[in-house]
C-alpha positions as CSV (number, residue, x, y, z in Angstrom):
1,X,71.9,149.1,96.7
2,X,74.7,146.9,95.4
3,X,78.5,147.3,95.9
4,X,79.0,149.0,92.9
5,X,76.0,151.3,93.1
6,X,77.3,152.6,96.7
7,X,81.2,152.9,94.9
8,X,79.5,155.4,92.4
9,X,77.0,157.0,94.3
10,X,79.8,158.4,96.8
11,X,81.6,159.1,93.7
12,X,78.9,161.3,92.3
13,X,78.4,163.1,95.5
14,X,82.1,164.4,95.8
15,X,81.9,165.3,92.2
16,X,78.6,167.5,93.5
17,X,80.4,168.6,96.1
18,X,83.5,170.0,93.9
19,X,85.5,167.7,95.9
20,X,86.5,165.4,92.8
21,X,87.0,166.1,88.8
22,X,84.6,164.7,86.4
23,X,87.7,163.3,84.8
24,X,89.0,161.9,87.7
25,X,85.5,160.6,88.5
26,X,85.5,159.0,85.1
27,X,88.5,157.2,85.5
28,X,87.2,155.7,88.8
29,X,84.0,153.8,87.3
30,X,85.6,153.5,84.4
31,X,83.1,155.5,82.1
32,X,83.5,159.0,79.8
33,X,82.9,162.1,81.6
34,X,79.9,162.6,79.3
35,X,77.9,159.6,81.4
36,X,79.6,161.2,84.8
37,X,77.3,164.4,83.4
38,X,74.4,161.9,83.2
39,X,74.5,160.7,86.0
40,X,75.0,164.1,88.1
41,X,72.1,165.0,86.2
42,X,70.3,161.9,87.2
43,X,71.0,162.4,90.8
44,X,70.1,166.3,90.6
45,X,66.8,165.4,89.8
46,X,65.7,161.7,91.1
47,X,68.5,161.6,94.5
48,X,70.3,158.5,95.3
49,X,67.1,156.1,93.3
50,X,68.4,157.3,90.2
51,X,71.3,156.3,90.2
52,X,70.0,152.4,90.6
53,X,70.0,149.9,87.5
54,X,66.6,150.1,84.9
55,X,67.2,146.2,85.0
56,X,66.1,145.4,88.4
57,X,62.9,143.2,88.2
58,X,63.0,142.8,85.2
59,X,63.8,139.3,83.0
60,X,67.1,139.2,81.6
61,X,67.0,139.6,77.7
62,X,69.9,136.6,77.4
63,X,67.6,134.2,79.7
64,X,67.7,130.6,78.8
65,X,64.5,129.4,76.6
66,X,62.1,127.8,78.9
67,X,61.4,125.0,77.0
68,X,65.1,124.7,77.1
69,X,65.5,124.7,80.3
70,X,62.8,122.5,81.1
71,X,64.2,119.6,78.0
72,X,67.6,119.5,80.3
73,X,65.6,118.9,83.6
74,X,64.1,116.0,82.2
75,X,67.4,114.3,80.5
76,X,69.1,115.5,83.5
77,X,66.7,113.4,85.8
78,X,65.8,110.2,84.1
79,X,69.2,109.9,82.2
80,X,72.2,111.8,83.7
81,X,71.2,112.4,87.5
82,X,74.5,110.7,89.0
83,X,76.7,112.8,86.1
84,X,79.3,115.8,86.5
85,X,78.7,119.5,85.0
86,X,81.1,118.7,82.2
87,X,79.9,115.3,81.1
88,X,76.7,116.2,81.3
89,X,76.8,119.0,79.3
90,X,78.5,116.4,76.5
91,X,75.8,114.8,76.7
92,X,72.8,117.1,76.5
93,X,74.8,118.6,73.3
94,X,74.5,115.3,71.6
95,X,70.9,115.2,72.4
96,X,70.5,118.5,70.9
97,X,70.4,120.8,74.1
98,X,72.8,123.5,73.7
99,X,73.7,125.1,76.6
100,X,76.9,126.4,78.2
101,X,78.5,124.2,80.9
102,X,78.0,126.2,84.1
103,X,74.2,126.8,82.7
104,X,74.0,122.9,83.2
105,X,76.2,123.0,86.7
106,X,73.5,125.6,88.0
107,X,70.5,123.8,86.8
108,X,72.1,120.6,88.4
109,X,72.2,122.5,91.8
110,X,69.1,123.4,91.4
111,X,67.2,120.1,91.0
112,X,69.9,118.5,94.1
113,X,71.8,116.8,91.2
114,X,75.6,118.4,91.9
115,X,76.8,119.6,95.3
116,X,79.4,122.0,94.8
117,X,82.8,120.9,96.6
118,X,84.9,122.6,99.0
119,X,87.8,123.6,96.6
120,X,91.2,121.3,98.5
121,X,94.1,122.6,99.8
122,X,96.6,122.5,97.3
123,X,99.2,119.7,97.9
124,X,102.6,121.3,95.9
125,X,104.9,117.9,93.9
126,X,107.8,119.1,92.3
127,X,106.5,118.8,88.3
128,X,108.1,116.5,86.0
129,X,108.0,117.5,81.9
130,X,106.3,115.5,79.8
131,X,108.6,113.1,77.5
132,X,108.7,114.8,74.2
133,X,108.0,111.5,72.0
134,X,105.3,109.3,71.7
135,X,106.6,105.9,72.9
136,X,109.5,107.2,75.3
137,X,107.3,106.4,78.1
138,X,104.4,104.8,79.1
139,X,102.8,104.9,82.2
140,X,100.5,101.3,83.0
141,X,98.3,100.6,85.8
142,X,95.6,98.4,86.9
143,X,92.1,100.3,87.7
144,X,89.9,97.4,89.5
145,X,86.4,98.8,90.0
146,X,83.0,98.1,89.7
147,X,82.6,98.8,86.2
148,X,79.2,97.4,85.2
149,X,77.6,98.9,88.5
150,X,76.3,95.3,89.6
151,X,75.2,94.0,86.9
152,X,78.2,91.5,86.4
153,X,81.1,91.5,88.9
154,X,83.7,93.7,89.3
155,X,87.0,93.5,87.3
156,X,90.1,95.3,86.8
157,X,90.6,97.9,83.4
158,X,94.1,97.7,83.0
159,X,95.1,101.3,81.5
160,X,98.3,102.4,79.0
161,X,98.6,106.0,79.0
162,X,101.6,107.9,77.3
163,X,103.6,110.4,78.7
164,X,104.3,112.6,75.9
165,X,100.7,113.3,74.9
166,X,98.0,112.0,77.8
167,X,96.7,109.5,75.0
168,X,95.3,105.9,76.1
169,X,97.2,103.7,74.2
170,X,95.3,100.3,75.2
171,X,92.8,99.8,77.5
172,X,91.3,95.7,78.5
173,X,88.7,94.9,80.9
174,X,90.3,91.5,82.8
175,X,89.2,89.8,85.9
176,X,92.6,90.7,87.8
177,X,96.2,92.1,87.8
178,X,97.7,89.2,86.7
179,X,101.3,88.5,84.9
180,X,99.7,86.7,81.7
181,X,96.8,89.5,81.6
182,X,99.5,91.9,81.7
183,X,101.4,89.9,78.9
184,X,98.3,89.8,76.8
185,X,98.4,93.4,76.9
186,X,102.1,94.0,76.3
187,X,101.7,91.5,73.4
188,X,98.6,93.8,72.1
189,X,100.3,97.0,72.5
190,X,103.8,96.1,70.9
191,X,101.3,94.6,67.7
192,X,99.9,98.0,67.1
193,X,102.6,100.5,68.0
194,X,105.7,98.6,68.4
195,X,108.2,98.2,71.4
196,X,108.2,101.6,73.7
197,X,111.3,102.7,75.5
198,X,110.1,102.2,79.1
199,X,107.3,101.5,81.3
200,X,106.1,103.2,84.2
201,X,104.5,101.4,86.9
202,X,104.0,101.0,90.5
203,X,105.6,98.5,93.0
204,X,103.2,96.1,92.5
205,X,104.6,92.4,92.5
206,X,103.9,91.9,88.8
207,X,106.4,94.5,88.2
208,X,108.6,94.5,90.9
209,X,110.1,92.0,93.5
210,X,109.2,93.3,97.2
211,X,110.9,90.9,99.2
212,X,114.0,92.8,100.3
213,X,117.3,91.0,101.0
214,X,115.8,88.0,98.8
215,X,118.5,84.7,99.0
216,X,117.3,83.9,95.9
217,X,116.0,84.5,92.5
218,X,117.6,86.7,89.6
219,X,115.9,89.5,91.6
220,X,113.1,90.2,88.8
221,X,110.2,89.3,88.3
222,X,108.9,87.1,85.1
223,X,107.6,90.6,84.1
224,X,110.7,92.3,84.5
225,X,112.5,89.4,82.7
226,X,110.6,89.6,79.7
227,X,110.3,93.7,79.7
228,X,114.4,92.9,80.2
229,X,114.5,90.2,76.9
230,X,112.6,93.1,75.1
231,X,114.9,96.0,75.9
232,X,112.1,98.0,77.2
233,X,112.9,99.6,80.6
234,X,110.8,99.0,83.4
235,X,110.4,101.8,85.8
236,X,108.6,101.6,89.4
237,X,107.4,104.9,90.5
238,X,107.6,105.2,94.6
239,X,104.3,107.5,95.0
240,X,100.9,107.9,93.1
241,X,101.5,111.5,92.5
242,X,105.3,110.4,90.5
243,X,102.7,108.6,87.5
244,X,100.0,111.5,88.1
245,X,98.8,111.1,84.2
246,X,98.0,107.4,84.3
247,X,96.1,108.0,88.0
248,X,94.0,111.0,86.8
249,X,93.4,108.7,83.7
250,X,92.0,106.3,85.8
251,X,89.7,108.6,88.2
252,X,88.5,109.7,84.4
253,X,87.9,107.2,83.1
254,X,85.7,105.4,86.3
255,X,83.0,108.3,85.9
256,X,83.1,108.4,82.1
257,X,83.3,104.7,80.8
258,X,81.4,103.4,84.2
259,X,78.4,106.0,82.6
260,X,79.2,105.0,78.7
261,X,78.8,101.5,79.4
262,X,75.3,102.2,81.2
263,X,74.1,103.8,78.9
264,X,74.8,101.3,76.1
265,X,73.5,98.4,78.1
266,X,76.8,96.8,77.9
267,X,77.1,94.5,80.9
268,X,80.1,91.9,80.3
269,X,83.5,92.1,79.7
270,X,83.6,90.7,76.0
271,X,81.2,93.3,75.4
272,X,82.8,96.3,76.8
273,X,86.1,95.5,75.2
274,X,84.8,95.1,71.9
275,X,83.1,98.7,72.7
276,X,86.9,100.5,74.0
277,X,88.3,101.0,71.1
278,X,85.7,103.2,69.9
279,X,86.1,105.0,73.3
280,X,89.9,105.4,73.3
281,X,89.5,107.5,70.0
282,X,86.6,109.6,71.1
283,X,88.7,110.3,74.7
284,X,91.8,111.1,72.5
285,X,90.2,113.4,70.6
286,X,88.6,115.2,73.8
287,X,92.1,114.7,76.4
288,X,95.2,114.2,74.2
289,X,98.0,116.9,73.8
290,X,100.2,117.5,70.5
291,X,103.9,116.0,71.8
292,X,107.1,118.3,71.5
293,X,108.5,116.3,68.6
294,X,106.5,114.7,66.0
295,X,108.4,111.8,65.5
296,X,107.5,108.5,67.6
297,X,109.9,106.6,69.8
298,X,108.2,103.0,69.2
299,X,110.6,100.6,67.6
300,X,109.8,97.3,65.8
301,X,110.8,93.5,66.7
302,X,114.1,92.8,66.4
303,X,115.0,89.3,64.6
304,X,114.9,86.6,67.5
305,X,112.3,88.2,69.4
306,X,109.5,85.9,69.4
307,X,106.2,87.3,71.7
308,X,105.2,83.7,72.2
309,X,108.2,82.8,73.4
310,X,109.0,86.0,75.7
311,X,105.9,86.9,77.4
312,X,106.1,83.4,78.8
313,X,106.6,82.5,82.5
314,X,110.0,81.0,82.6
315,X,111.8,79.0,85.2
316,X,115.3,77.4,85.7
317,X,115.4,74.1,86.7
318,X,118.3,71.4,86.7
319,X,117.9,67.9,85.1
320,X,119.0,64.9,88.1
321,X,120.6,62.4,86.9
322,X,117.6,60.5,85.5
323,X,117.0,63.4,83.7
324,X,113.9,64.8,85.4
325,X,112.8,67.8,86.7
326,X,110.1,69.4,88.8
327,X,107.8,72.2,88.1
328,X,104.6,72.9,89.6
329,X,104.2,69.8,91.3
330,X,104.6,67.6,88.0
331,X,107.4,65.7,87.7
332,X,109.0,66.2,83.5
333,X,111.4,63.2,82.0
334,X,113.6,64.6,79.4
335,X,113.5,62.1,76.5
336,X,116.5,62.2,74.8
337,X,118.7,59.9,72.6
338,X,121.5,61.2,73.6
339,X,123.5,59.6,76.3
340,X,122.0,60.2,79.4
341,X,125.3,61.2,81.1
342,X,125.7,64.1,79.2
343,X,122.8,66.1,79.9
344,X,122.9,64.9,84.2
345,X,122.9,68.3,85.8
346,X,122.2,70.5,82.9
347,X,120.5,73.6,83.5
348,X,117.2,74.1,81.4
349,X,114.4,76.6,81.3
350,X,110.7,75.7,81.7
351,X,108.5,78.2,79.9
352,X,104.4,78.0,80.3
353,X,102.7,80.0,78.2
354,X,99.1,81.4,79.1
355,X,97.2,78.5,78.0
356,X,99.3,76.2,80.2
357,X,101.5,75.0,77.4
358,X,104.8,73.5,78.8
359,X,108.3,74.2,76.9
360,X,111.6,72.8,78.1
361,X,114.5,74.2,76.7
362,X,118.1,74.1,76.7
363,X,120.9,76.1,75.3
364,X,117.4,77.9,73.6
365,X,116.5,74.4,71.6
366,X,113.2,72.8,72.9
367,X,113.3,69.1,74.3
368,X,111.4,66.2,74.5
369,X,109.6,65.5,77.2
370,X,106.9,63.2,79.0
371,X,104.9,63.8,82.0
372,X,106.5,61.5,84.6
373,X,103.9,61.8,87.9
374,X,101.9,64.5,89.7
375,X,102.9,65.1,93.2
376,X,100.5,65.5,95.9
377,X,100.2,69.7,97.0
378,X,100.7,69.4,101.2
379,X,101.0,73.4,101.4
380,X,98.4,76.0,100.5
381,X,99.0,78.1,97.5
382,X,100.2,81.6,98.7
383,X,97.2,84.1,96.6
384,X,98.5,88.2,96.0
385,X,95.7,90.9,97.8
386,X,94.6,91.9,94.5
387,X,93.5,88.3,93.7
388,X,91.7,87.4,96.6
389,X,88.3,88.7,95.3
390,X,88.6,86.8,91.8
391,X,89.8,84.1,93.9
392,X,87.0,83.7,95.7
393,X,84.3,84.5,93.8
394,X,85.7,81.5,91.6
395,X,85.5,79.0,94.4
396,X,82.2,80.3,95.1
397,X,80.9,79.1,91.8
398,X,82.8,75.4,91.9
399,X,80.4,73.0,93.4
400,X,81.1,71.1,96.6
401,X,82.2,67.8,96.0
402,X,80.2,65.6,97.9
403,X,81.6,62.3,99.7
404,X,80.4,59.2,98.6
405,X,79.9,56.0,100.3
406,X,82.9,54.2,102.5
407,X,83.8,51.5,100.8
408,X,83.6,48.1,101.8
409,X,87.7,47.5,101.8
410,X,88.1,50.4,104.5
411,X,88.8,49.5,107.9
412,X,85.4,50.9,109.4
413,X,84.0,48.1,107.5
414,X,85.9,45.5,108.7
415,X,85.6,46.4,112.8
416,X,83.1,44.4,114.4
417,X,80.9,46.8,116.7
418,X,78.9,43.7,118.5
419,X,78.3,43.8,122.2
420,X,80.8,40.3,122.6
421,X,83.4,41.9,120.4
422,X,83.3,45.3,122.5
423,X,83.8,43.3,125.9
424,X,86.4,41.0,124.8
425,X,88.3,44.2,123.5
426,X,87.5,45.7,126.9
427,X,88.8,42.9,128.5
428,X,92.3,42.8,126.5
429,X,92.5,46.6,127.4
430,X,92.2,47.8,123.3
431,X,89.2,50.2,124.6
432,X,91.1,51.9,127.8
433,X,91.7,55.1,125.9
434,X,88.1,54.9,124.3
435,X,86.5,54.9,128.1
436,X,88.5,57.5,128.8
């Protein structure tokens, strides 16, 4: 006997022993008094057996269909084996399989398909509302993953996620965290929704300069500057759990888009961006939240804010008194036709846009200029953690450059290696350090 069939047969028997009230009975197993009179009947005549349910061994009358149930096996092995309960059950929908999510989390159990997981102790952060407009803040991060599951190499989805309503904003595949890929993205967002209050990031050196106590710089980084020439704020966060939305946003969207671009065959990055916008509406339309106020906090470009000219890496420099400059190991002459002594010492900006395109200014004009030499690179090129793997996976592709031929004007081919030659030289002491 169950449980509950123990609770009520005890119940029944101090009833029968006048011990209890049929009301009060009632109350306790939560029935009328007219079934408590059934049931003393029952137990009158059949003992404690009677009072057991007419169900047992039988079928249930709401069991699943089992051509059902055997339809979801099969799509659940050959297509959605490596799947949660929840996505899953998305999915088996769309095929036409309707069933109720913890139908499909049981039937995943039972072909070894889902594990059921130990449920976490609870880790308490103080909770911070959500921002009540669209726009006031937005929360951006870099996911790197393997998101094409070996079938092209891994890259980095970098994620914009508003506060206010749990909306993805812009999502773009891109081979790294990377200043101009995060400009690209800016440049893309502020295009379709306009300029946002503030962003909210972590300390990554992109957004943030980590080099305490620096002696110099403006203490921002070309991020920050042009986040700075915008008028959008740009907030670090000091822990994961502080931008919570755009970090559950990213363990999201890892199992769902890593499955959605499986299962449309969609293997590069071209591909699978042309492919996101069609996934940010149907995830918005399954994860987004109404905001507090309707109206949106986005604002438009002001007059003198140019994008091209903004999400630029830009550089100070100061003009010698040949009016030159140096800037990644290039030497720039300024042409001007002014007098060169007015311009000696003048403090410019060098801006390079994404493409590499070189702008010198001054006092915000443009000036002339022509490439004066390239200087030879003596020190290794510092490269940031999360650019190692793009790094080298580039160089691994580059052919070796192979030597050619020494020359006849080298100095190998101009020493005489003859058995007279070598002795004389011995003999004049030129080969000491050579016997040695």
């Amino acid at each position: 006997m169950s449980q509950r069939e123990l609770s009520r047969l005890e119940v029944i028997q101090r009833v029968k022993r006048k011990t209890l009230r049929q009301r009060q009975a009632a109350e306790l197993l939560s029935v009328s008094v007219r079934q408590i009179k059934r049931l003393c009947k029952a137990y009158q005549m059949g003992g404690a057996g009677a009072l057991l349910s007419k169900q047992r061994g039988r079928p249930s009358n709401n069991r699943l269909a089992e051509k059902t149930v055997k339809k979801a096996r099969q799509l659940l092995r050959t297509h959605y084996h490596d799947f949660g309960p929840t996505l899953a059950h998305e999915k088996l929908t769309i095929k036409g399989v309707r069933l109720s999510v913890e139908a499909v989390r049981q039937l995943m159990i039972g072909e070894g398909l889902w594990q059921p997981r130990r449920a976490r102790r609870p880790v308490i952060h103080q909770l911070r509302e959500r921002r009540a407009r669209v726009g006031e803040l937005v929360q951006i991060d870099g996911s790197p993953h393997d998101w094409f599951e070996g079938r092209s190499p891994k890259c980095t989805l970098l994620v914009f996620v508003d506060d206010a309503t749990s909306r993805l904003m812009h999502l773009q595949f891109v081979e790294a965290e990377t200043t101009f890929n995060y400009f690209a993205a800016v440049r893309c967002y502020i295009m379709d929704f306009g300029k946002p209050l503030a962003f909210y990031s972590d300390k990554f050196s992109v957004f943030r300069v980590n080099i305490p106590n620096a002696l110099s710089g403006t203490g921002l980084t070309q991020f920050g500057r042009a986040m700075k020439e915008l008028e959008i704020e740009l907030i670090c966060a000091h822990s994961p759990q502080a931008k919570g939305r755009v970090e559950r946003a990213n363990q999201t969207l890892q199992d769902r888009l890593t499955k959605e671009l499986r299962l449309r065959g969609i293997s590069s990055i071209q591909a699978a961006n042309a492919y996101l916008p069609e996934f940010i509406e149907e995830y918005n339309a399954r994860f987004a939240v109404a905001p507090r106020n309707s109206e949106s906090a986005h604002r438009a470009l002001q007059k003198g804010e140019y994008l091209d000219r903004v999400l630029t890496l830009c550089e100070r420099r100061t003009l010698s008194k040949n009016l030159t400059l140096s800037y990644n190991n290039v030497i720039y002459q300024i042409q001007t036709k002014r007098a060169a002594y007015t311009m000696r010492n003048a403090h410019v900006e060098v801006r390079e846009s994404g493409s590499g395109e070189i702008t010198i200014e001054y006092k915000g004009r443009p000036l002339a200029y022509s490439v004066y030499r390239e200087q030879e690179q003596h020190q290794a090129k510092v490269v940031p953690s999360k650019l190692l793997q793009p790094t080298a996976a580039r160089a691994a592709v580059q052919p070796k450059q192979k030597r050619g031929p020494v020359p006849m004007s080298h100095p190998w081919r101009r020493f005489d290696f003859s058995e007279n030659s070598m002795l004389a030289r011995e003999r004049r002491g030129e080969l000491c350090i050579l016997r040695k």
